[in-house]
C-alpha positions as CSV (number, residue, x, y, z in Angstrom):
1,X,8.4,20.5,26.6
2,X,7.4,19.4,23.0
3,X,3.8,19.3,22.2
4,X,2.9,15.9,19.5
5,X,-0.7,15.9,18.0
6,X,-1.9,13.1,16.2
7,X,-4.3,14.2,12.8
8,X,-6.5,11.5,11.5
9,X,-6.6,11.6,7.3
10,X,-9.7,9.0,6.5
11,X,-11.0,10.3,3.2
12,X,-13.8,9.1,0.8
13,X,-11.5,9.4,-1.8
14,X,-8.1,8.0,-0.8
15,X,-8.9,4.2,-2.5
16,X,-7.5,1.9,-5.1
17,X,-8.7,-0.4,-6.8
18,X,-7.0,-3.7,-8.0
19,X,-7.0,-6.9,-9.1
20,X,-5.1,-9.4,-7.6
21,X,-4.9,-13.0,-6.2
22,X,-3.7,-14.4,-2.3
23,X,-1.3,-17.4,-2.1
24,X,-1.9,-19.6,0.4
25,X,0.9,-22.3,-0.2
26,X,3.0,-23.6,-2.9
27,X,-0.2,-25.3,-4.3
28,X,-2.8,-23.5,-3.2
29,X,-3.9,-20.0,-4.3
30,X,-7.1,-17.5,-4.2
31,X,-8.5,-17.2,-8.3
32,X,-7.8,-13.8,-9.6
33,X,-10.2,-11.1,-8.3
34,X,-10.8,-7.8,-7.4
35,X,-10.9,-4.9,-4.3
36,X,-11.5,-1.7,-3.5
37,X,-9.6,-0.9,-0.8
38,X,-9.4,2.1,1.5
39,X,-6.8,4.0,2.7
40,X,-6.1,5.7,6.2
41,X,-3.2,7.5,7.8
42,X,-2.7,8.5,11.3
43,X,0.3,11.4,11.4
44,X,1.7,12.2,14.4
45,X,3.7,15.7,14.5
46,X,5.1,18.0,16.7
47,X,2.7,20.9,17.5
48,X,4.2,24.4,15.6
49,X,4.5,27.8,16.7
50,X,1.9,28.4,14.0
51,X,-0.8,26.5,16.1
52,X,-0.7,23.1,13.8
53,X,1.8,19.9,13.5
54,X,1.1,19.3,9.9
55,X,-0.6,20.5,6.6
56,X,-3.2,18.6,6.4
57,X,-3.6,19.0,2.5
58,X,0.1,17.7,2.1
59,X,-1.1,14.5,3.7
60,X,-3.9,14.0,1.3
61,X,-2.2,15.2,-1.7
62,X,0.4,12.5,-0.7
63,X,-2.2,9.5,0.0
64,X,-3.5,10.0,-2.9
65,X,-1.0,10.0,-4.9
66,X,0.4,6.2,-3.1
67,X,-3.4,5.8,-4.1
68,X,-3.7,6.2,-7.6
69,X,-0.4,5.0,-8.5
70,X,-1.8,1.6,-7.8
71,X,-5.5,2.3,-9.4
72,X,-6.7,-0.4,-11.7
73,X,-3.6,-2.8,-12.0
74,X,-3.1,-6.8,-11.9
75,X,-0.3,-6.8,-8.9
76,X,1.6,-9.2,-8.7
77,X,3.5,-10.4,-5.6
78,X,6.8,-10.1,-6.7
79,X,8.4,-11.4,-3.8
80,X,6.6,-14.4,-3.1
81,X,8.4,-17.5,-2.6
82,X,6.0,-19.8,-4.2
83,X,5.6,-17.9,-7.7
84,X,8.2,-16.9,-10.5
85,X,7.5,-13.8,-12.6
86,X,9.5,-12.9,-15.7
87,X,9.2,-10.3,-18.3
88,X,8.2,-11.7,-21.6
89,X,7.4,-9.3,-24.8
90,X,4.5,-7.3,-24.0
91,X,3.7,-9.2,-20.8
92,X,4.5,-10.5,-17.3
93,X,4.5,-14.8,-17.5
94,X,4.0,-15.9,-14.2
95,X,4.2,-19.8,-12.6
96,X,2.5,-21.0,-9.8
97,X,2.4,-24.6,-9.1
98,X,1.1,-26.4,-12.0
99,X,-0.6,-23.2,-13.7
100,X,1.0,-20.4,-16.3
101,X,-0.3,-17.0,-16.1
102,X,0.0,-14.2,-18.6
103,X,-0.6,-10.7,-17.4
104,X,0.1,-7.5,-19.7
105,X,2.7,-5.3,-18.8
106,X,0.6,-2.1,-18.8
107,X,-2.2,-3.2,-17.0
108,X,0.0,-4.9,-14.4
109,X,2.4,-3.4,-11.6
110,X,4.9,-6.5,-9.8
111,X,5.7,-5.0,-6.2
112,X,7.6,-6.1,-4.0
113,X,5.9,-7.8,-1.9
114,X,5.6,-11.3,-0.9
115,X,1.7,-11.6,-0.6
116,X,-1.1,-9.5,-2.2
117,X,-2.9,-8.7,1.1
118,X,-3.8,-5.7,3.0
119,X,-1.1,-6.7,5.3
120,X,1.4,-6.2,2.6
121,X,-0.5,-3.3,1.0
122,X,-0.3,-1.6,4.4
123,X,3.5,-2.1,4.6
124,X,4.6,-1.3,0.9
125,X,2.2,2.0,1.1
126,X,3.4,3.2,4.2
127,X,6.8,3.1,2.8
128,X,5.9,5.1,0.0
129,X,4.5,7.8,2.2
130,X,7.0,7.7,4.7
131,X,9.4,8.5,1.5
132,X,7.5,10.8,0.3
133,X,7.7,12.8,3.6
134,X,11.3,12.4,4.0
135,X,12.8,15.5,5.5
136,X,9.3,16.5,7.5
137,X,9.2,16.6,11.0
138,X,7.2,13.2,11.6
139,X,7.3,11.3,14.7
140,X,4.3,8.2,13.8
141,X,2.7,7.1,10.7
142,X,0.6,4.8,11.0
143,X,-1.6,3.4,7.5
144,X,-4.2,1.3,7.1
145,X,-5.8,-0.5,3.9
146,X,-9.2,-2.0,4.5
147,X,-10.6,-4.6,2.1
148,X,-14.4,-3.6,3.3
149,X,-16.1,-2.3,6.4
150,X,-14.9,-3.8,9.9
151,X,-11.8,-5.2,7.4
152,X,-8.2,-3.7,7.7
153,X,-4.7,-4.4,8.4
154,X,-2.3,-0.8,9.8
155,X,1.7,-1.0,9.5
156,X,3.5,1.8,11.8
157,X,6.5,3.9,11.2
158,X,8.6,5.5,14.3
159,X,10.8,8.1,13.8
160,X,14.9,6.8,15.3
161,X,15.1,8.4,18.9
């Protein structure tokens, strides 16, 4: 029988900051603003010979890295229904509704996703871990981005059985 064990990665220093807006409709929108978020990960591995499932300073190095890749941009929802984004010269033009936005191209990173939410943040991260780890032996991921204290949202990875 297989031994799993589930390690827990919750680091101070596993964060990003952004700015960033929520759209609510096709008319209605949050005014830009800005989070530091958190970032968790819950790993669940088959227990080794060696005594451990996973390296635990893999994990980190990996988190952080999904981390800081995101550190101090504009995002920009690139999938969202309601908005259009288009390169222009040096910068990103975006509509929404009635209003014309103009972001610069280094300071901003268009993802695709459909919302900038924790919900989405959780999803498109996850991905990039769950890349990131291809070829380990991973049965769960599970990451979470919180907004504050008592405020997160987790998307889960299974491993095809």
């Amino acid at each position: 029988m297989t031994q799993s064990t589930t390690l827990h990665i919750d680091k101070e220093s596993h964060k990003f900051s952004v700015a960033h807006y929520t759209i609510f409709s096709a008319t209605e929108r949050e005014r830009l603003h800005g989070h530091n978020y958190s970032v968790s990960a819950r790993i669940v591995a088959p227990m080794g010979n060696n005594g451990f499932a996973a390296d635990y300073n893999v994990y980190k190095s990996r988190i952080a890295q999904v981390c800081d890749a995101l550190d101090e941009y504009m995002i920009l929802a690139g999938d969202s229904p309601y908005q259009s984004v288009e390169e222009c010269d040096g910068y990103y033009r975006v509509v929404f509704a009635n209003d014309e936005m103009h972001f610069l191209r280094s300071d901003t990173q268009v993802l695709p996703i459909r919302n900038a939410t924790v919900e989405e943040f959780s999803q498109y991260l996850l991905a990039q871990l769950v890349a990131a780890s291809a070829g380990d032996e991973l049965e769960e991921v599970e990451l979470c981005v919180a907004s504050g204290p008592g405020q997160k949202a987790c998307s889960l990875w299974r491993k095809d059985r």
